[in-house]
MILO-515054 format. One record per residue: residue number from 1; residue in one letter; x, y, z negated of N, C-alpha, C, O in turn. Coordinates in Angstrom, 2 decimals, padded with zeros to 5 digits. Last residue first. Layout:
<rs>
    nr   rest        nu        nv        nw       cau       cav       caw        cu        cv        cw        ou        ov        ow
   NUM      A         X         Y         Z         X         Y         Z         X         Y         Z         X         Y         Z
...
</rs>
This chain:
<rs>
    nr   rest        nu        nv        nw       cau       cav       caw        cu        cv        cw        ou        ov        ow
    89      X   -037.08   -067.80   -068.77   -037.82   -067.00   -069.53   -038.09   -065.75   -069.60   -038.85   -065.32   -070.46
    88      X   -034.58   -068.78   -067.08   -035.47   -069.52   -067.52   -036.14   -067.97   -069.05   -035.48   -067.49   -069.97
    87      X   -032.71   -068.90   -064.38   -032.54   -068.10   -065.64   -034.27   -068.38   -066.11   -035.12   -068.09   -065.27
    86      X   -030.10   -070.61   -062.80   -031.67   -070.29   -063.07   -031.97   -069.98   -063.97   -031.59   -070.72   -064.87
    85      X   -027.01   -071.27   -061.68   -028.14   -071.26   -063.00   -029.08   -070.59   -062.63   -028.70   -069.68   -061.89
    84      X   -026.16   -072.50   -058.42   -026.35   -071.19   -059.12   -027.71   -071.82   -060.75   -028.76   -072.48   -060.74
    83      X   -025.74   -075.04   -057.90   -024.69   -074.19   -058.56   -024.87   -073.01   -058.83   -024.01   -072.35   -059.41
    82      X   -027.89   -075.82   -056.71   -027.45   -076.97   -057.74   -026.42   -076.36   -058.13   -025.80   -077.08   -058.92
    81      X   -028.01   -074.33   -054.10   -028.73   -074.09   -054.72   -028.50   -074.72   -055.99   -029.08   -074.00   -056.80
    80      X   -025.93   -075.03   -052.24   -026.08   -073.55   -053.33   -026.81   -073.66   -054.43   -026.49   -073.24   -055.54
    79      X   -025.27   -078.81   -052.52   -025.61   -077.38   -052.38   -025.42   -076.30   -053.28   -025.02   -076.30   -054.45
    78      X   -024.49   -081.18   -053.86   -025.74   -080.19   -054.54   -026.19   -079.19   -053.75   -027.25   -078.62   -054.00
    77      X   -022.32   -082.24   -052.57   -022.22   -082.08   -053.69   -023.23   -080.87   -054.56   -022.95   -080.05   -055.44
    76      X   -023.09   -082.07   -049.75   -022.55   -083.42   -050.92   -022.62   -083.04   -052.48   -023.04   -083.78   -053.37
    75      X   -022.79   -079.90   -049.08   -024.10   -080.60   -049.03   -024.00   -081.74   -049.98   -024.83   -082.14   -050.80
    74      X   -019.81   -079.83   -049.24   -020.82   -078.66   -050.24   -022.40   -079.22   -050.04   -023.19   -078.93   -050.93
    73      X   -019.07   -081.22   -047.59   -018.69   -081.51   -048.59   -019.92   -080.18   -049.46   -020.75   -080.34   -050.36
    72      X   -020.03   -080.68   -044.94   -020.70   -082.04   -045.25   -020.64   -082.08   -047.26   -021.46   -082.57   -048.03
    71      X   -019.10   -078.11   -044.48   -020.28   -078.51   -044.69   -020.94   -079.87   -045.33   -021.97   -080.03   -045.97
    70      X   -016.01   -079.42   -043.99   -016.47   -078.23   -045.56   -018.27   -078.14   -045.52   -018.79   -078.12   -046.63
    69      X   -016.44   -080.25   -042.08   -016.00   -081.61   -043.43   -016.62   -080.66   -044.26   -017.52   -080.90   -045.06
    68      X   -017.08   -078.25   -040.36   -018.43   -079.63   -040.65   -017.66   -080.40   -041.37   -018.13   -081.54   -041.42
    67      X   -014.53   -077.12   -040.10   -016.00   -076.29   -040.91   -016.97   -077.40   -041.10   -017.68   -077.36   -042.10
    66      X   -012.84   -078.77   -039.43   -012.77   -078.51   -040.53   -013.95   -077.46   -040.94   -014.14   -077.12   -042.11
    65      X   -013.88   -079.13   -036.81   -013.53   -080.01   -037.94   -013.57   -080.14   -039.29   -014.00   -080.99   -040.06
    64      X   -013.17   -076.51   -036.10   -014.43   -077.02   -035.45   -014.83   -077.80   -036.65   -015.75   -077.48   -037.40
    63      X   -010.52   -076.22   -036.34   -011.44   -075.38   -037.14   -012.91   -075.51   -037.18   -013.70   -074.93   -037.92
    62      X   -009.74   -078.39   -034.41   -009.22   -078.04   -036.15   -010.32   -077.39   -036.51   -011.18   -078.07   -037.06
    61      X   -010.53   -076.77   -031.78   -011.20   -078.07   -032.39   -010.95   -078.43   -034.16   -011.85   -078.66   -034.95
    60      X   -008.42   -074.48   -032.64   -009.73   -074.26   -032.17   -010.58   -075.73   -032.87   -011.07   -075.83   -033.99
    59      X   -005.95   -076.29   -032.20   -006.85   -074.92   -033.38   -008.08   -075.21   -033.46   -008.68   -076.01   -034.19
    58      X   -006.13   -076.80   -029.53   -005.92   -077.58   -030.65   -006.27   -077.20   -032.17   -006.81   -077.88   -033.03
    57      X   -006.46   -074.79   -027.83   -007.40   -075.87   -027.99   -007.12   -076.29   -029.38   -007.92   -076.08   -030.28
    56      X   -004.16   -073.74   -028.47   -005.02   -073.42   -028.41   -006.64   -073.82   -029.19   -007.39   -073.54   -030.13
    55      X   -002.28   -075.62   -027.70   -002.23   -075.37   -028.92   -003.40   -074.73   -029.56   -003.75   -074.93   -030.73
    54      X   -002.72   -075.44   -025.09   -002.99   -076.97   -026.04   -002.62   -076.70   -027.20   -002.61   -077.68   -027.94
    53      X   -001.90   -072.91   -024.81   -003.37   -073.53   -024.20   -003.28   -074.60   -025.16   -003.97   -074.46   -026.17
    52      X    000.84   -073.21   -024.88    000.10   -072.23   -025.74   -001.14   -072.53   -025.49   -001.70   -072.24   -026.54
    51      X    001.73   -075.04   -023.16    001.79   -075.48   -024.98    000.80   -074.55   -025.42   -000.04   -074.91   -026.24
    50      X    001.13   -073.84   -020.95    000.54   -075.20   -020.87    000.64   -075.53   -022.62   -000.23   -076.15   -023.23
    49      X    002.79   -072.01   -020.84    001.47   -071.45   -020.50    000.95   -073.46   -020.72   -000.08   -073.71   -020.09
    48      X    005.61   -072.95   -020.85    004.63   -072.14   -022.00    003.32   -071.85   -021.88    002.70   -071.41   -022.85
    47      X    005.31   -074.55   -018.19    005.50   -075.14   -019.53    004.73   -074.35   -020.56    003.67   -074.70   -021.08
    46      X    005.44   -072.08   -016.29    004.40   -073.60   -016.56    003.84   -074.17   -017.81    002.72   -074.27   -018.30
    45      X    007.91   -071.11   -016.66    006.82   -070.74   -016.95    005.66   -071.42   -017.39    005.07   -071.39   -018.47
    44      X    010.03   -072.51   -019.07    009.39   -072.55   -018.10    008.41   -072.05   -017.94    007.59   -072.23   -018.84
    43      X    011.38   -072.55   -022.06    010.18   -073.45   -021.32    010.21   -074.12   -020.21    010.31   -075.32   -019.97
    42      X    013.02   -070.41   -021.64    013.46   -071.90   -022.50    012.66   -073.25   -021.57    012.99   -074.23   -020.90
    41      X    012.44   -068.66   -019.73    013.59   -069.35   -019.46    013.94   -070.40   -020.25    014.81   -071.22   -019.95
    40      X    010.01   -068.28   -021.04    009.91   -068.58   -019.53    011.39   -069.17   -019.66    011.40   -070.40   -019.69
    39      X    011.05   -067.00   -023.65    010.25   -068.53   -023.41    010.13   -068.75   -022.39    010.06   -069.97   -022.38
    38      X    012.51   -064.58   -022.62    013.13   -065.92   -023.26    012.58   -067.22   -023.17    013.15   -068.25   -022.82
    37      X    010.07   -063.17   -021.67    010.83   -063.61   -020.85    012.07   -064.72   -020.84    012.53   -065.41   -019.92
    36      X    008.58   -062.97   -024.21    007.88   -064.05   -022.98    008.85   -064.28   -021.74    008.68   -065.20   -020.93
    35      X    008.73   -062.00   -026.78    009.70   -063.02   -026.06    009.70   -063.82   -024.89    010.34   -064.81   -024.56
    34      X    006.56   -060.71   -027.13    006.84   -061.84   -028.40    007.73   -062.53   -027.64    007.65   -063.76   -027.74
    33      X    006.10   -058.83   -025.06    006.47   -058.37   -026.21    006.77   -059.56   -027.25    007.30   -059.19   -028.30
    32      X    005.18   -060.67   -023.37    006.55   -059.89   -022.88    006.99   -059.49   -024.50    008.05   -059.83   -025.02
    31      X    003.34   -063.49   -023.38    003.19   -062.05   -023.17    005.02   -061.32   -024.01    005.64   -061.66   -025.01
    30      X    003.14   -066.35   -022.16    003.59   -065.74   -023.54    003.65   -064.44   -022.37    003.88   -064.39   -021.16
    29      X    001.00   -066.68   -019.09    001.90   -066.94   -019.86    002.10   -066.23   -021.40    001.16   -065.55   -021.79
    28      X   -000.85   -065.06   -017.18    000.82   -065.68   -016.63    001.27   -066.03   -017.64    002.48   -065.79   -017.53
    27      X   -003.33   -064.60   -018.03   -003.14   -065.67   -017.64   -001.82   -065.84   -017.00   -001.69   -066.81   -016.25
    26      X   -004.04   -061.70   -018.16   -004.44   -062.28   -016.63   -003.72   -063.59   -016.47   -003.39   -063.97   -015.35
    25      X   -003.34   -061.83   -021.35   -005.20   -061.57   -020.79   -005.07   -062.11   -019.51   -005.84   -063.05   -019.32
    24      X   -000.95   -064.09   -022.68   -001.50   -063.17   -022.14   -002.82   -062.68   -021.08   -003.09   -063.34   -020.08
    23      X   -001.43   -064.67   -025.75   -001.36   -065.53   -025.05   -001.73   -063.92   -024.18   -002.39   -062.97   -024.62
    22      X   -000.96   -063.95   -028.75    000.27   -063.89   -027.84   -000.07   -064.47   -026.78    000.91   -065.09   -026.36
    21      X   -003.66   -063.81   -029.67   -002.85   -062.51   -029.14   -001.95   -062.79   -028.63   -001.66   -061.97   -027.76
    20      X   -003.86   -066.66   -030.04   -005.01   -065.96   -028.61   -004.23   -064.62   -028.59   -004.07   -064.18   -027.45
    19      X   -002.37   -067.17   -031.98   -002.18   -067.76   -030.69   -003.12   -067.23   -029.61   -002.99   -067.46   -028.41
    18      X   -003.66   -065.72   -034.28   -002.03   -065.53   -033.65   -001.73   -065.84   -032.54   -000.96   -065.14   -031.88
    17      X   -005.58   -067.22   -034.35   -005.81   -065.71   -033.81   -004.44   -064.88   -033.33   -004.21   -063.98   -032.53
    16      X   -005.00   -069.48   -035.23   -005.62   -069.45   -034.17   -005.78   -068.21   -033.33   -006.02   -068.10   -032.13
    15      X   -003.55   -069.07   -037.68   -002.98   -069.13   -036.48   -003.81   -069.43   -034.78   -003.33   -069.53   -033.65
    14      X   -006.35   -068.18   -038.96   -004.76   -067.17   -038.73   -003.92   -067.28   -037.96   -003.36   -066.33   -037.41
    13      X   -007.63   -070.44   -039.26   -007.92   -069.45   -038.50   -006.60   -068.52   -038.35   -006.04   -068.41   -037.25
    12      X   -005.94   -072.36   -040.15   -005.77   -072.13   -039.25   -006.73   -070.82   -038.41   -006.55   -070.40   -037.26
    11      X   -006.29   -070.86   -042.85   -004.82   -071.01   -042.31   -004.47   -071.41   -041.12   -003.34   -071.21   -040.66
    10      X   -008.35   -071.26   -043.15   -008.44   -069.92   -043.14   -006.74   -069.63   -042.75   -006.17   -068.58   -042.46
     9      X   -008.65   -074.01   -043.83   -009.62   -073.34   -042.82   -009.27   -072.12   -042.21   -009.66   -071.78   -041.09
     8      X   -006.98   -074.64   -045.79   -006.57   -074.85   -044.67   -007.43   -074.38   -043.62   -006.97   -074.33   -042.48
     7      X   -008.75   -073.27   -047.66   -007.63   -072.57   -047.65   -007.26   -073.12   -046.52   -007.04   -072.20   -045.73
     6      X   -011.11   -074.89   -047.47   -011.22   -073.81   -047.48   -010.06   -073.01   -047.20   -010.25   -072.01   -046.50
     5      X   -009.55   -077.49   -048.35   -010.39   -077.37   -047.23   -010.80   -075.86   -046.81   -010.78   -075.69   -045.59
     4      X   -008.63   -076.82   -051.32   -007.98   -077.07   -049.93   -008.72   -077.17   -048.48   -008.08   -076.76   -047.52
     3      X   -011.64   -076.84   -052.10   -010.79   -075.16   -052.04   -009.62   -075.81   -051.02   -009.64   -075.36   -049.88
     2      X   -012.85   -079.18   -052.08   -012.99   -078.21   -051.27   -012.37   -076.88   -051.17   -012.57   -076.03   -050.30
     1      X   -011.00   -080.42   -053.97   -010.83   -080.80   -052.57   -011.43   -079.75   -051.65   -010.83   -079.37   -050.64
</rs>
């Protein structure tokens, strides 16, 4: 259970970092190079600049989540310390 927890951690980090590069720095929206003038006309401006933020967020808190289950779960289960052998003599 904790390697899925680990792998979905690192799956949304990826898209979390996907979603802060396509978002653009002075704040008008999807940025030009990933289609930003298509998504203004699918969307709206408004619109895309309002999914890509709540998607944002939405990551973001995910990963929040999912690092204190993956803490709770490795405290649960011994810690570091109850998985490394100790070498005796």
């Amino acid at each position: 259970m904790l390697t899925f927890i680990t792998i979905l951690t690192a799956i949304v980090c990826v898209l979390l970092i996907l979603v802060v590069l396509i978002q653009n720095p002075k704040g008008g929206g999807v940025d030009a190079t990933f289609g930003g003038s298509s998504a203004n006309q699918m969307f709206g401006a408004a619109k895309s600049t309002d999914f890509i933020e709540k998607l944002t967020w939405g990551l973001a808190i995910a990963l929040f989540a999912l690092c204190i289950i993956s803490a709770i779960m490795v405290q649960g289960a011994g810690g570091v310390e109850n998985s490394i052998p100790l070498q005796t003599g």
